[in-house]
Structure formats: structure tokens, C-alpha cells
N, C-alpha and C positions, 0 to 999 in steps of 0.2 A: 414620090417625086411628082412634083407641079410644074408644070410649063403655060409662062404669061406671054405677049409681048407685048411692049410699049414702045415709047418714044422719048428720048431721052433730051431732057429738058433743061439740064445745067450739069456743066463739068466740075469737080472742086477740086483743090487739095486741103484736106482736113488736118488741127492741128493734133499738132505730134507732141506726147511729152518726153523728155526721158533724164528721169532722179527728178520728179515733178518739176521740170523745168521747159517752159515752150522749145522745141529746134525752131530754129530757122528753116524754113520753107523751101531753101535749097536739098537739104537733106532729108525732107520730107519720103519716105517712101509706100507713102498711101494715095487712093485717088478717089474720089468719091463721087457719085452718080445719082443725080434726081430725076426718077425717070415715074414717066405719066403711061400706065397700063391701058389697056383696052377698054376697061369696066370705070376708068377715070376716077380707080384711086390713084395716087401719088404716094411710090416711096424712095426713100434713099439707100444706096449700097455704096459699103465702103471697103474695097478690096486692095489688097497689097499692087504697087503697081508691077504691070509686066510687058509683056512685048506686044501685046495682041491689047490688051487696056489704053494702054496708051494711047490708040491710034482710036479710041471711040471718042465722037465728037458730040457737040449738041447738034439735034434733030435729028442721029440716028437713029435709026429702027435696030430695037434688041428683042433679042429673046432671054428669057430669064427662066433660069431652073432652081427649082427650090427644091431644097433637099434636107432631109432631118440626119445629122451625124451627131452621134453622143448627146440627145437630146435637146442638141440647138440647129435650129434653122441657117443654114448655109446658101448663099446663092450664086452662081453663076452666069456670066453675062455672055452672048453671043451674038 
């Protein structure tokens, strides 16, 4: 387990497909995050949206946990 923080630098909603077809961006249930770390690399996260996500804005300050499950990198935003 890794722990960064950064500053979070753009809010998205990323598209959606589903039976290879774009949604509409009303039904989108994803949220995605470009966020600038301490070391001033720059990455993106894209996590399903929820109650606590939602409410992260641009030029919050996050913490970020990275974590390996079944062989892929997971992250969590705080």
C-alpha cells in the first residue's frame, strides 16, 4: 500500500459505453479525477461515483491510496 497526496486539478465525467453504445451523460455513473501529486507527476482516476466522490471539487487537496488487489492497481481518493 502507497499513500501520495496531490491536488486535484480537473473534475470529469468519463464516457460510458454500454452494447458499444455512448450513454448519455445523465446516466453516466462514473467520475473521473486529474489530480497533480506532490513529486508533479500527473494522473487520472476513474471511480464509480458515490457519496463522499461527489462532493470532491477542483483544488482539493487528496490523499491517494494505492493498493494492489488481484494483480491490478486500485486507488482510493480521501
Amino acid at each position: 500500500m502507497k499513500e501520495f497526496k496531490g491536488i486535484v486539478k480537473e473534475v470529469f465525467i468519463p464516457n460510458e459505453y454500454k452494447n458499444n453504445q455512448l450513454i448519455d451523460i445523465m446516466y453516466a455513473t462514473k467520475i473521473g479525477f486529474k489530480i497533480k501529486l506532490d513529486n508533479d507527476e500527473e494522473i487520472t482516476i476513474i471511480k464509480e461515483q458515490d457519496e463522499y466522490n461527489a462532493n470532491i471539487l477542483k483544488d482539493d487537496e487528496v490523499t491517494i491510496i494505492q493498493e494492489v488487489v488481484d494483480g491490478n492497481y486500485t486507488y482510493d481518493l480521501y
